[in-house]
TIDO-46644 format. One record per residue (C-alpha): z, y, x. Coordinates in Angstrom, 2 decimals, padded with zeros to 5 digits, always signed. Example, Ala and Ser with C-alpha at 12.3 -4.5 7.8 and 13.67 -1.06 7.14 Angstrom:
residues 2
(node (+007.80,-004.50,+012.30))
(node (+007.14,-001.06,+013.67))
end
This chain:
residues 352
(node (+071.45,+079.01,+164.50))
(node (+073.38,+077.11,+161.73))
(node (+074.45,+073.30,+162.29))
(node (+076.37,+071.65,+159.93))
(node (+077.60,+067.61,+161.49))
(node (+079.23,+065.20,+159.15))
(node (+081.16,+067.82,+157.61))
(node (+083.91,+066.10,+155.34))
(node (+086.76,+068.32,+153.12))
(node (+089.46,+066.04,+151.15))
(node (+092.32,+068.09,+149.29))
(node (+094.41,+064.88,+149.27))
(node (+092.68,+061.90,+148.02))
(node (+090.25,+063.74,+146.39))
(node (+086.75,+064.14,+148.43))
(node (+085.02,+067.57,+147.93))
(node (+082.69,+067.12,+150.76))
(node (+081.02,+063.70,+151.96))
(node (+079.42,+063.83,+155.51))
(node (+076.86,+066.50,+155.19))
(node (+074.93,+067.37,+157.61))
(node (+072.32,+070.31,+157.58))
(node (+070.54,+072.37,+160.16))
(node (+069.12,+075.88,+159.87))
(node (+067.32,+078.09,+162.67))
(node (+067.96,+081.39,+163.41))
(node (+067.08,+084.14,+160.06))
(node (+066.86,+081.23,+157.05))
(node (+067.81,+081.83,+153.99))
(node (+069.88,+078.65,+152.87))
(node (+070.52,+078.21,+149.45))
(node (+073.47,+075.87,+148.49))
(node (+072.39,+074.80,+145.15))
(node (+074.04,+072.45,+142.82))
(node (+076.54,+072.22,+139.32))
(node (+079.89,+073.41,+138.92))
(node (+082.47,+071.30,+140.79))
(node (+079.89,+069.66,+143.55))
(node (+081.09,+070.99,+146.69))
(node (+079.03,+074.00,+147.74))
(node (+081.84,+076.60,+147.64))
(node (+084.27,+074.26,+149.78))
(node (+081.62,+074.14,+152.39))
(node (+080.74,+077.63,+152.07))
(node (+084.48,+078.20,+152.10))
(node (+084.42,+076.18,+155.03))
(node (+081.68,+077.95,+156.84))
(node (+083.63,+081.36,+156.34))
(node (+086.74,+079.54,+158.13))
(node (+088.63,+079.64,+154.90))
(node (+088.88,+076.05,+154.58))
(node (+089.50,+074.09,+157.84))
(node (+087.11,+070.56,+157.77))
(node (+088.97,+067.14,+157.18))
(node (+086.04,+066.04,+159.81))
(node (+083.01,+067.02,+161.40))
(node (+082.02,+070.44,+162.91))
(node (+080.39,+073.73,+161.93))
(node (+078.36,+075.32,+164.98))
(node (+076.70,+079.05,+165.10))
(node (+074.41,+080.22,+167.25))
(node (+075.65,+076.79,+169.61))
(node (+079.26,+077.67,+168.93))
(node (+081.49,+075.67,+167.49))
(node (+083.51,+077.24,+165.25))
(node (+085.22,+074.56,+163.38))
(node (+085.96,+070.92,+164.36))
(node (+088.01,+068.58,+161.97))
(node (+088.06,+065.60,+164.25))
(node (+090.15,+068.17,+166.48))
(node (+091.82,+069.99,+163.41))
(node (+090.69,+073.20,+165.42))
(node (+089.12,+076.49,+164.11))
(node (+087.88,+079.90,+165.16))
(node (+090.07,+082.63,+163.37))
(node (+087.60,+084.08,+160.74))
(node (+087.48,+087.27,+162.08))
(node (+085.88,+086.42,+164.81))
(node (+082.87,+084.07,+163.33))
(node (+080.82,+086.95,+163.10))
(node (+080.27,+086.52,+159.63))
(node (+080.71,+088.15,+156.66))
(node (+081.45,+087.40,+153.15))
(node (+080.46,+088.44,+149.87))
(node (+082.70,+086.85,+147.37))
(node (+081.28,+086.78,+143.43))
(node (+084.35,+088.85,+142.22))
(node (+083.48,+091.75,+144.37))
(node (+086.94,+092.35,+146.07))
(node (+086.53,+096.23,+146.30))
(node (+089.23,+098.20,+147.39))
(node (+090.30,+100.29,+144.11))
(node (+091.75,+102.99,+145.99))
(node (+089.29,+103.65,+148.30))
(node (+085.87,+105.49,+147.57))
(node (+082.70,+103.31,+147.94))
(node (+082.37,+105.49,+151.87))
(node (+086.28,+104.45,+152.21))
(node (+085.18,+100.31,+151.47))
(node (+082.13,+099.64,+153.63))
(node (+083.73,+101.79,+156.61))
(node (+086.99,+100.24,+156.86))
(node (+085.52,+096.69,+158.69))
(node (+084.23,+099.35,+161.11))
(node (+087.98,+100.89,+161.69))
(node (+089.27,+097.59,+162.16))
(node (+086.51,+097.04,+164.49))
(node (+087.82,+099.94,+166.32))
(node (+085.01,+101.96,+166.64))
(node (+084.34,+105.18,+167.12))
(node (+084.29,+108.00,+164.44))
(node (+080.74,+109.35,+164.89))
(node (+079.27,+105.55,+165.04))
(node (+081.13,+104.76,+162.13))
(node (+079.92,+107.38,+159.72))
(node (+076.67,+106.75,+161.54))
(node (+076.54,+103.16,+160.36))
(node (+078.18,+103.53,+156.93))
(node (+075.60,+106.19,+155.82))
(node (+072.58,+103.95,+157.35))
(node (+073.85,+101.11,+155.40))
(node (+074.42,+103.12,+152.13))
(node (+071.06,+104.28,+152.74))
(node (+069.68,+100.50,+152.51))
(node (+071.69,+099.43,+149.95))
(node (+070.51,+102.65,+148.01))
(node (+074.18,+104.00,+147.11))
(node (+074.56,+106.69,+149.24))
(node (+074.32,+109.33,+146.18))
(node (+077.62,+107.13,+145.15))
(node (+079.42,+107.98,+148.49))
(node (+082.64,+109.91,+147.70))
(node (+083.00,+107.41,+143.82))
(node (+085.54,+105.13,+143.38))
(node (+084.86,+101.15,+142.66))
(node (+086.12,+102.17,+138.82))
(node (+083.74,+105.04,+138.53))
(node (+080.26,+102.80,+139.08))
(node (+078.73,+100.09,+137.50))
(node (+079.02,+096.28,+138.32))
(node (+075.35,+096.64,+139.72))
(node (+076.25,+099.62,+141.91))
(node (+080.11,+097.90,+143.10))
(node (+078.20,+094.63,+144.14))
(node (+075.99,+096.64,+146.38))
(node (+078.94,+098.25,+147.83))
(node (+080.00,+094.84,+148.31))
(node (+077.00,+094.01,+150.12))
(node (+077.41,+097.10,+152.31))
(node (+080.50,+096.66,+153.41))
(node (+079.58,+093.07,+154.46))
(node (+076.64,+094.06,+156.63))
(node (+078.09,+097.15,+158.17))
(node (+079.76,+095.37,+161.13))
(node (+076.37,+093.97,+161.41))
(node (+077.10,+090.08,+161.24))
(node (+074.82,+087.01,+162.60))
(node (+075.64,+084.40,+159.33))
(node (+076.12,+086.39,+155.99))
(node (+077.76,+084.38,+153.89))
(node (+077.15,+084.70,+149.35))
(node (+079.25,+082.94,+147.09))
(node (+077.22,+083.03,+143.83))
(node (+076.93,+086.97,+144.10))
(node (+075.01,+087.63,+141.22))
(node (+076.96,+085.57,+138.18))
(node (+078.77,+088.98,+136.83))
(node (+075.64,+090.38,+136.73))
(node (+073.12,+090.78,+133.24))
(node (+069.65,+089.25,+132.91))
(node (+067.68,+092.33,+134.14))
(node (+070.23,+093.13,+137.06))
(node (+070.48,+089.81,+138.66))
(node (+065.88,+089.85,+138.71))
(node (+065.96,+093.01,+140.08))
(node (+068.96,+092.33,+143.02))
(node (+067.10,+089.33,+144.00))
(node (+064.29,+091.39,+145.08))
(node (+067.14,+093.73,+146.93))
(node (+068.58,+090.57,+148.70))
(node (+065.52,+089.22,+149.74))
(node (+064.63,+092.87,+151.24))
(node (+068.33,+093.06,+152.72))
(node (+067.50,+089.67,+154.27))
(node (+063.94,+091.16,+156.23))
(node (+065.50,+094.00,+157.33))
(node (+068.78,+092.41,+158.94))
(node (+067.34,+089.20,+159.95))
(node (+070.62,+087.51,+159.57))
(node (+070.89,+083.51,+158.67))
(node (+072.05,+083.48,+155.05))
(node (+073.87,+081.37,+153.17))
(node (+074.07,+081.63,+149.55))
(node (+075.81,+079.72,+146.70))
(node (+074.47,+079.16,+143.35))
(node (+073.89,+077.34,+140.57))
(node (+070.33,+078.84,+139.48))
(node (+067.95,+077.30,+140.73))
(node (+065.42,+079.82,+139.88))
(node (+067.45,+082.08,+142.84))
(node (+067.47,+078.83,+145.22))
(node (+063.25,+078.72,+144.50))
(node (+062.63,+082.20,+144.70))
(node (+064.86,+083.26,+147.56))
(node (+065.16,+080.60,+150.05))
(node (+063.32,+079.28,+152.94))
(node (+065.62,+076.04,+152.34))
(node (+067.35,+075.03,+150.02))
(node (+070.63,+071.89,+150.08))
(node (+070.84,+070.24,+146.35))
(node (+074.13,+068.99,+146.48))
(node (+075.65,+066.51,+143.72))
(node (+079.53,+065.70,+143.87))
(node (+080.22,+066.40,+147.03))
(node (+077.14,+065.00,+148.84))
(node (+073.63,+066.26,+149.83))
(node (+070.79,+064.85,+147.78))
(node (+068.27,+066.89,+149.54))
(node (+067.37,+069.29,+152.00))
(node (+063.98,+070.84,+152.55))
(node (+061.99,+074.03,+152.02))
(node (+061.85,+074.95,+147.95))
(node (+057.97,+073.61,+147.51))
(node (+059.37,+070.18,+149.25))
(node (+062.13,+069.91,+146.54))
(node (+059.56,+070.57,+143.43))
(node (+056.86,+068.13,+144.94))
(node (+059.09,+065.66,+146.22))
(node (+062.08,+065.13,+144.59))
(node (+063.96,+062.52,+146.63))
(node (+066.40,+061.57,+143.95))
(node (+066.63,+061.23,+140.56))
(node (+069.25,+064.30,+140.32))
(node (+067.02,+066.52,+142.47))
(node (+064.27,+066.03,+140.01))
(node (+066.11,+066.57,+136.94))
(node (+067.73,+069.77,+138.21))
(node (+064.70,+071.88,+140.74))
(node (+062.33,+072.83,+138.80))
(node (+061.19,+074.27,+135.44))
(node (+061.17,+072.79,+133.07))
(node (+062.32,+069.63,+135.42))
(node (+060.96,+066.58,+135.52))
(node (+061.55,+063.75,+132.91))
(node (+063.50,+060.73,+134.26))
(node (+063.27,+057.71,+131.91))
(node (+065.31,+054.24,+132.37))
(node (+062.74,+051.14,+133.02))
(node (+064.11,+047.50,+132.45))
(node (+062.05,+044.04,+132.57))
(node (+061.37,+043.22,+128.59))
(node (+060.12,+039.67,+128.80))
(node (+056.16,+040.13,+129.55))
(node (+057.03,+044.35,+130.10))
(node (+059.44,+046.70,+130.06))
(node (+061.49,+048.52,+127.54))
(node (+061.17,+052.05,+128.30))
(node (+063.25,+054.59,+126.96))
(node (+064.11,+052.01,+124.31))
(node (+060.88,+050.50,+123.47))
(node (+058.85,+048.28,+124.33))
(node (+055.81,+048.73,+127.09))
(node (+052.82,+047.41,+129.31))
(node (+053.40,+048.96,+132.31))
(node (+053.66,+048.10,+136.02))
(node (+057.59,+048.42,+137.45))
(node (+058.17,+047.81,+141.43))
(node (+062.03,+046.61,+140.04))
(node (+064.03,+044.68,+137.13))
(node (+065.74,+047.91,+136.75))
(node (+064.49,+051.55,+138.02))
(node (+063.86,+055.20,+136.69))
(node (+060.37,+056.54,+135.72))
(node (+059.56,+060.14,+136.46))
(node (+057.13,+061.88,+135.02))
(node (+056.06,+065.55,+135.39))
(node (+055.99,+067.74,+131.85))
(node (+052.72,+069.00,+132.45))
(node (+051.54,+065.34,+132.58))
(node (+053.16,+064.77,+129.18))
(node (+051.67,+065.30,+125.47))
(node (+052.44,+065.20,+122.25))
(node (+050.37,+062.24,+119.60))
(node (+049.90,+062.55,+116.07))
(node (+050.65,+058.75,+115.92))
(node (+052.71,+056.57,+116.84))
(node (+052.26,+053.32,+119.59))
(node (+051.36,+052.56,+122.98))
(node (+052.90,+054.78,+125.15))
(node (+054.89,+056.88,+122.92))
(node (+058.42,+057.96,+122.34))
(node (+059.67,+058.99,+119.06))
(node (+062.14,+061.91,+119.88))
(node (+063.86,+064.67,+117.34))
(node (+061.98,+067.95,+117.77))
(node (+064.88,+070.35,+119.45))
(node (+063.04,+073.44,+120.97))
(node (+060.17,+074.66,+121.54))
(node (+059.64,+077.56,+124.21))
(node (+056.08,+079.98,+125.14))
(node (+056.02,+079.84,+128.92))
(node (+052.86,+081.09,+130.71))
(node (+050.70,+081.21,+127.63))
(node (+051.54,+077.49,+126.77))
(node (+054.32,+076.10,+125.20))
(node (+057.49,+073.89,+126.35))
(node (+058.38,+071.28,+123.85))
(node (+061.71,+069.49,+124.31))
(node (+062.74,+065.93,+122.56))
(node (+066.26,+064.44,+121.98))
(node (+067.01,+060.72,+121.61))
(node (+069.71,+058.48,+122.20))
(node (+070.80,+060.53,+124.84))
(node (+067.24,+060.88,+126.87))
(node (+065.84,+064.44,+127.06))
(node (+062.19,+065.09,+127.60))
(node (+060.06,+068.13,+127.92))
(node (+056.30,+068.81,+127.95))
(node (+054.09,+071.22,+128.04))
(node (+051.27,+071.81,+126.01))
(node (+048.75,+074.22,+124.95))
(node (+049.63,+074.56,+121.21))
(node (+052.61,+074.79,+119.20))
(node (+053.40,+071.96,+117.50))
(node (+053.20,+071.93,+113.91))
(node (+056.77,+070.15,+112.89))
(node (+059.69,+072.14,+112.52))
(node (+063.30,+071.84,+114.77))
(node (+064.56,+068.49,+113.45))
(node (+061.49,+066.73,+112.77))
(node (+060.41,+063.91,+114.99))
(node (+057.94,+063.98,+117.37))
(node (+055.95,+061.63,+119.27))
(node (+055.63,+062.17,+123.06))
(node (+053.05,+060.31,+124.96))
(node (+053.54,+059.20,+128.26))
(node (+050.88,+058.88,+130.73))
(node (+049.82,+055.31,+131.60))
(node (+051.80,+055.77,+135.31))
(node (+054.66,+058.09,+136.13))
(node (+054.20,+060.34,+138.87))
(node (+057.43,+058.74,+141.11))
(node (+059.71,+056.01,+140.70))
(node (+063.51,+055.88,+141.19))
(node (+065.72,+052.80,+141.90))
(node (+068.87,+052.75,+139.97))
(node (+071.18,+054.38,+142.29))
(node (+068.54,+057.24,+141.46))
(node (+067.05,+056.87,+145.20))
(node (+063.00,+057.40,+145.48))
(node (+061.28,+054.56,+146.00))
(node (+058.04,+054.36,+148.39))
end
């Protein structure tokens, strides 16, 4: 349904987009996931027909819809998409009935299927009550359903979410992930969604695109991501708490890891050590395969507790079934176990 070839976006000589390339059938849910600044806005930007491509092209449903190479793109009116934009964009001086039925006016159709449509869709988004309101007279909650409505009235093949959720509190943003991922069943539209949660990318997506200045570190279904990180970015950032990633380098008869020195079996000079926080524990002493960090937090999660380290820069986490017994500030020893779970060369690609 969704192809993506060798897409490529430069706003002059800087590159917001390298060469991705991702496919998704027909009814996925793809989550663009990633930090601030990495690219996934400009290609969802892209996919709206916001943004035309420096290269490559953007196909739906075996349409093309945009081609850089040609400098050529489908007016984004008639994509059939739709997109929800994170600020909302309601009309203020139309009632919530007024916003989701205008796309249907411009549409030109008829008055009986448009009130039709606009009250089935209220009905699914659960607003209908808020009908006659205006966008100033309901909640943030409430206006990004109306958003939502509006965007699925004219009943579009790709629905398109740039980081929907972000205005949204704690509570709110649990509860209309369960509404998206029922909005999803009961459309069956392919989805794409930006964020940069990746608790929303795991819990809502069938796959998921890590992306990492401009490029795509990895593209898979969620579990793939967690189990089998294939870079040392996707590990650090899927998951919780992620995966520890500690520098390796040849020590004379070892290796000096994380700063000191180790017996342990390297497939390089230089490469990255991952290892898993459930793996990890905590020693009362010091040697062997321990790090000395500074205590910084500790966090209940599932009836055990997260411990996180600080040292020189390197971050680790582990979990463990009791609390330790030092206070924030106090140092720590964290044992490693005697092999790490994956290895990482030094441009942070998997190796084996």
């Amino acid at each position: 349904m969704l192809d993506i070839r060798n897409l490529t976006k430069r706003f002059g000589s800087f590159e917001a987009v390298t060469n991705v390339s991702i496919s998704a059938p027909d009814g996925a849910f793809l989550v663009l996931l990633g930090p601030s600044g990495c690219g996934k806005t400009t290609l969802l930007r892209m996919l709206a027909g916001l943004e035309l491509p420096s290269a490559g092209q953007i196909v739906f449903d075996g349409q093309t819809v945009s081609d850089g190479d040609r400098d050529w793109s489908v007016d984004p009116a008639k994509r059939n998409s739709g997109l929800v934009f994170q600020s909302y964009a309601l009309w203020p001086h139309m009632s919530v009935r007024g916003n989701v039925e205008w796309p249907l006016k411009v549409m030109s159709m008829p008055k009986a299927d448009r009130a039709a449509r606009v009250r089935e869709v209220l009905e699914l988004l659960d607003i209908a009550p808020l009908a006659d309101r205006y966008p100033n007279e309901i909640s943030g909650g409430q206006q990004q359903r109306v958003a939502i409505a509006r965007t699925i009235a004219p009943k579009p093949s790709v629905l398109l979410f740039d980081e929907p959720l972000s205005n949204l509190d704690a509570k709110l943003r649990v509860e209309m992930r369960t509404e998206l991922m029922r909005l999803h069943r009961a459309t069956g539209a392919t989805t794409v969604y930006v964020t940069h949660d990746q608790i929303e990318a795991m819990t809502m997506a069938t796959h998921v695109a890590v992306m990492n200045e401009g490029r795509v570190q990895q593209f898979g279904p969620p579990a793939d991501l967690v189990d089998h990180p294939a870079t040392a970015f996707v590990a650090t950032f899927v998951g919780t708490p992620p995966k520890n990633v500690v520098p390796v380098v040849r020590n004379g008869a070892g290796y000096r890891v994380g700063g000191r020195h180790m017996t342990l079996s390297a497939p390089a000079d230089h490469c990255l050590a991952m290892f898993r926080a459930e793996n990890m524990t905590l020693s009362d002493r010091e040697g062997g395969m321990t790090l000395p960090m500074e205590l910084v937090e500790t966090t209940a999660i599932a009836g055990r507790t997260m411990v996180t380290g600080l040292r020189d820069g390197l971050r680790l986490t582990a979990i463990v079934d009791r609390a330790p017994t030092a206070r924030i500030g106090d140092t720590v020893q964290f044992r490693l176990p005697p092999e790490p779970d994956s290895w990482f060369g030094p441009d942070g690609e998997r190796i084996g």
